[in-house]
TIRO-107176 format. One line per field, with one value per residue (C-alpha): x, y, z; residue in one letter. Coordinates in pm, whole numbers. Each point is the difference from the previous one (the first is absolute). Last residue first. Layout:
# TIRO-107176
u: (X,...)
v: (Y,...)
w: (Z,...)
aa: (A,...)
END
This chain:
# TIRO-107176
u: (7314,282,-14,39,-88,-220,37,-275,-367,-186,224,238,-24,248,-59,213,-123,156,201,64,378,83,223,360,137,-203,188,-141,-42,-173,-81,-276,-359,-285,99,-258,15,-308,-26,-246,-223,-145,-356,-177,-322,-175,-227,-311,-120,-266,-309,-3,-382,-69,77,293,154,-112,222,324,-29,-41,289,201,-121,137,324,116,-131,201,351,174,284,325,137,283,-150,93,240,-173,-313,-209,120,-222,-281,-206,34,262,-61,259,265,393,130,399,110,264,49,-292,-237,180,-111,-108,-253,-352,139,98,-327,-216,186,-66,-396,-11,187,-268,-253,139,65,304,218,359,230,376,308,-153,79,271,-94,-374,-189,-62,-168,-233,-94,-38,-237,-231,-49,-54,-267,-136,-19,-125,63,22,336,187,342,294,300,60,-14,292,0,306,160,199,-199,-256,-43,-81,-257,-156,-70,-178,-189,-134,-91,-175,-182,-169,-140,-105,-146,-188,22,338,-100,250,387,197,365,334,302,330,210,-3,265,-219,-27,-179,-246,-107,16,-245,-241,-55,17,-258,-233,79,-183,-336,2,-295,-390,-304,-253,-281,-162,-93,321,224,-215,78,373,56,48,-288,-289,-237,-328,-276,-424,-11,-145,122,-60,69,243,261,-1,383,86,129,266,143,111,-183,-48,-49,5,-335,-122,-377,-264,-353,-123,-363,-43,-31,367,175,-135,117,368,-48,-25,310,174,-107,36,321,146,272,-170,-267,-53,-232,-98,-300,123,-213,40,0,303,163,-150,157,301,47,-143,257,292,-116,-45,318,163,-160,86,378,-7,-132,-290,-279,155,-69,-209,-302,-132,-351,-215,-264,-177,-298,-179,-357,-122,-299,161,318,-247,-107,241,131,-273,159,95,-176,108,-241,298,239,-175,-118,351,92,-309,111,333,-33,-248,237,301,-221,-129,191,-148,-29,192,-225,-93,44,-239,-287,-17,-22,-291,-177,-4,163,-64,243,-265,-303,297,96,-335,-78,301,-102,56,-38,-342)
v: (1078,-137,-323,-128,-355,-37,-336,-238,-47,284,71,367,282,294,317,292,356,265,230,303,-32,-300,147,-91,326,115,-182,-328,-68,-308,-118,177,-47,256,60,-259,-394,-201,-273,-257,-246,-379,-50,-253,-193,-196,-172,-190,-329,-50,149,139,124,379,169,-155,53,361,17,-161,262,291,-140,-71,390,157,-206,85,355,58,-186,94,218,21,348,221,363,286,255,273,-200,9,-420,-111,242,-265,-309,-270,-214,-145,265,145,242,82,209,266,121,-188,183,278,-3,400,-133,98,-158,-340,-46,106,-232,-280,141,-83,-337,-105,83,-175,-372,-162,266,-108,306,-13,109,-39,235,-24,169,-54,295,-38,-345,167,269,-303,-189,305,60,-360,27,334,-143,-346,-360,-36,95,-184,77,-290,200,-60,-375,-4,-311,-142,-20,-272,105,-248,85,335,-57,-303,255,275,-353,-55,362,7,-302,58,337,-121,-275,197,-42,151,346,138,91,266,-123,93,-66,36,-236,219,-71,60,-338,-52,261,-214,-309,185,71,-353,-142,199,-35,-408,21,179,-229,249,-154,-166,-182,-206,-126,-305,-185,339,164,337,91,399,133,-95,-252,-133,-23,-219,37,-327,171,335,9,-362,-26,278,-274,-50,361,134,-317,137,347,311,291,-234,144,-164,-83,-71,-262,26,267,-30,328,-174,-195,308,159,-295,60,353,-26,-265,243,254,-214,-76,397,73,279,-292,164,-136,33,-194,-104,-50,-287,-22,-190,318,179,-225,30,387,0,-293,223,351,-167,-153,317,192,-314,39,408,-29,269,-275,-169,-347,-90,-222,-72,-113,-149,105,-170,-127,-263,-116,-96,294,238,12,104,261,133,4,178,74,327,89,328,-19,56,-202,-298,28,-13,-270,-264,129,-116,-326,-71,41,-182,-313,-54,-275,-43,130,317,177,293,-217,-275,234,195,-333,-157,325,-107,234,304,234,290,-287,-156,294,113,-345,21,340,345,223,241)
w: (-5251,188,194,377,110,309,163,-72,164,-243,-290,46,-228,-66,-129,-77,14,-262,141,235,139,191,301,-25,-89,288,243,100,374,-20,-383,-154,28,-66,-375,-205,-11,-27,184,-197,239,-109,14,212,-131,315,-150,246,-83,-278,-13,-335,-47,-189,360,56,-341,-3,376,-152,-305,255,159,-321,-92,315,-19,-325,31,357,-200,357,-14,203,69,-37,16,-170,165,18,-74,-320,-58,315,-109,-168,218,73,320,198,85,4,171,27,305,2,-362,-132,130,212,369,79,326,-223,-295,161,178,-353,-169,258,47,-438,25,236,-162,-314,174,158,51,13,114,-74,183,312,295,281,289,-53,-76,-379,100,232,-291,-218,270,47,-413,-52,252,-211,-321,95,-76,371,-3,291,15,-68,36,342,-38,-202,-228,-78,-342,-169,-327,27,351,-136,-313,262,256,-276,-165,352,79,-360,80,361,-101,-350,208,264,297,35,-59,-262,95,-64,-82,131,-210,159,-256,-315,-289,-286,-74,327,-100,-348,193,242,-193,-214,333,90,-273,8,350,-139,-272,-104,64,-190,237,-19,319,223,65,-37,275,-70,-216,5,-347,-155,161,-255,168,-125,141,235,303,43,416,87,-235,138,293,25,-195,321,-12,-269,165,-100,-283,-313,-327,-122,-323,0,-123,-179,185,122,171,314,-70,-21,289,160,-115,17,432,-17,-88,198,332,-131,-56,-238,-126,-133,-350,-235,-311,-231,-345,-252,-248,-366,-86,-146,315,215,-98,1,373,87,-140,134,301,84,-145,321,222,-121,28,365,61,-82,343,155,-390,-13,-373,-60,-333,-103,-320,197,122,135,-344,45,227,-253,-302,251,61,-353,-104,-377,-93,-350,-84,-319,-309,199,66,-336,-127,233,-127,-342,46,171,-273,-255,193,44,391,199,350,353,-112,254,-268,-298,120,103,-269,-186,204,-32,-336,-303,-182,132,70,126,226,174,44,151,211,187,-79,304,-29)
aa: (X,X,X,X,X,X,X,X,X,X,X,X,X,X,X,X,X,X,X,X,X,X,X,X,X,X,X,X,X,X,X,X,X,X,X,X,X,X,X,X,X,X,X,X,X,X,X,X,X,X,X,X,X,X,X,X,X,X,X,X,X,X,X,X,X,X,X,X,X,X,X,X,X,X,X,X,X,X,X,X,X,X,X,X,X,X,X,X,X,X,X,X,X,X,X,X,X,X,X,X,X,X,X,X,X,X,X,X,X,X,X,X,X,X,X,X,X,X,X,X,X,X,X,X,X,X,X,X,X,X,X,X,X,X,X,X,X,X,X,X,X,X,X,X,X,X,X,X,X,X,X,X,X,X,X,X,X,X,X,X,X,X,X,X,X,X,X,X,X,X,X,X,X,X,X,X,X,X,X,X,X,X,X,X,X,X,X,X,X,X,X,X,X,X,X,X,X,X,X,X,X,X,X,X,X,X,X,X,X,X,X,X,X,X,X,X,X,X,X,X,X,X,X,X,X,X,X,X,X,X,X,X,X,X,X,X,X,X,X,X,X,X,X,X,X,X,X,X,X,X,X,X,X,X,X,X,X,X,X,X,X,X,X,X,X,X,X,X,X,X,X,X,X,X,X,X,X,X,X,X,X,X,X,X,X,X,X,X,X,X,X,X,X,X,X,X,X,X,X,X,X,X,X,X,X,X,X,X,X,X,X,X,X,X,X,X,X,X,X,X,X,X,X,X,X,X,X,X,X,X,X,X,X,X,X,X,X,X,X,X,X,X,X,X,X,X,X,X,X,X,X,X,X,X,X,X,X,X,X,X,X,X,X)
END
């Protein structure tokens, strides 16, 4: 027979009351009988009901996150960081992934609600204007939007200075000495999309440089769209000197393009990215990226969302996190000779503010 909160109390020697109290945290218990309550717990198996505990008040400690793509090394990070938050705060987290798909988005979102979540992060799939009745099917439970702004009147939201990213990028290529930079593009309706394409035309005009409309490709913020676009940019009569992939998929099908056609990285084209992640420095050669602070902004969305839940009702915070290129092997200046080729060292960092021009430093 399962232990139940009686026998924990009779072992540790306190109320029911008390058993109660330390195992919801619902109020201060002393250290000693903290302790004993836990090392009865323990000693029995006791798991508490906590279905039906959350049956009875008609709420729970679940709380949702909606990723586009769990195979995407930013989303996979995003959820390592919120699930690792919420834990400490004593939350479970309940995940979903949408594939990209609004329909199935918007399918979790409800789901959500039934099983009596008390909010959700969402990394939105669609365009804003999608999310125009997104109350009529969650009601009022809170949604912190991450990475991709929703409804900035209504909801939460923590993203990357999406534009400062690529400025930060491309005053580090300019330097270099490139002026035929192509760049593959995000979806447009969406504002990382929208802002990295900005910041990539501002980095050039900034420079004196125009913007070539053939080497603005469509990406989709996808492996094997990225992949289509940088084989079409390798056929064009005169190629780019430097690739700007605006996410990691991306950068992954414009590697892959360039290795399959025999197009040295750096030696012919330069490629540079948004979006650091784990293997980025393993490559042959490793990887100039810029890096988003992924725990940073997992846990102040999780934090936003708690503070929702537990009664702020103020006005919706938008908190947006400034970017940090980090500088490996994969750009060179154009048409360096191999003496001039970085050898294998030691990445250096730089970080720009959100809203200001990027300034370059050395870490």
């Amino acid at each position: 027979m399962a232990a139940t909160m009686k026998d924990v109390a009779r072992l540790a020697e306190v109320s029911l009351a008390t058993v109660s109290a330390v195992l919801s945290g619902s109020a201060y218990v002393s250290p000693d009988l903290t302790s004993r309550v836990q090392k009865a717990v323990t000693a029995l198996g006791y798991a508490p009901n906590t279905v039906a505990r959350s049956l009875k008040k008609g709420t729970t400690k679940l709380i949702g996150l909606v990723v586009p793509d769990i195979t995407n090394p930013f989303f996979t990070e995003v959820v390592h960081h919120v699930q690792k938050r919420a834990r400490s705060l004593g939350y479970a987290v309940l995940l979903c992934d949408s594939e990209r798909d609004l329909e199935q988005e918007r399918w979790y979102l409800r789901m959500l609600r039934a099983h009596l979540a008390v909010g959700a992060i969402l990394c939105a799939t669609g365009p804003d204007e999608t999310y125009n009745d997104l109350a009529n099917d969650i009601g009022i439970m809170p949604i912190v939007a991450v990475d991709h702004i929703i409804r900035a009147d209504d909801y939460d939201s923590v993203v990357l200075d999406n534009v400062a990213a690529s400025r930060i990028v491309m005053q580090h290529i300019v330097a270099l000495g490139h002026t035929r930079v192509a760049i593959l593009a995000g979806p447009q309706h969406l504002v990382p999309g929208r802002d990295r394409l900005a910041g990539f035309v501002e980095g050039l005009r900034a420079a004196g440089l125009e913007v070539m409309p053939q080497f603005v490709r469509q990406g989709a913020f996808g492996e094997e769209e990225a992949y289509k676009s940088a084989q079409a940019l390798l056929e064009l009569p005169q190629r780019p000197s430097a690739i700007f992939a605006t996410n990691n998929q991306m950068l992954i099908g414009a590697m892959r393009a360039l290795a399959e056609a025999g197009v040295s990285c750096p030696g012919d084209i330069s490629v540079v990215a948004i979006d650091d992640f784990p293997w980025a420095s393993a490559f042959s050669p490793a990887l100039t990226t810029v890096r988003q602070p992924v725990d940073a902004m997992a846990e102040s969305a999780l934090d936003m969302l708690v503070d929702r839940v537990t009664g702020f009702d103020g006005a919706p915070r938008h908190i947006v996190f400034p970017p940090e290129l980090v500088v490996r092997q994969s750009c060179v200046a154009p048409n360096a000779s191999d003496a001039e080729r970085p050898k294998r060292a030691p990445a250096r960092r730089a970080k720009a503010k959100p809203a200001k021009s990027p300034q370059l430093s050395h870490a």
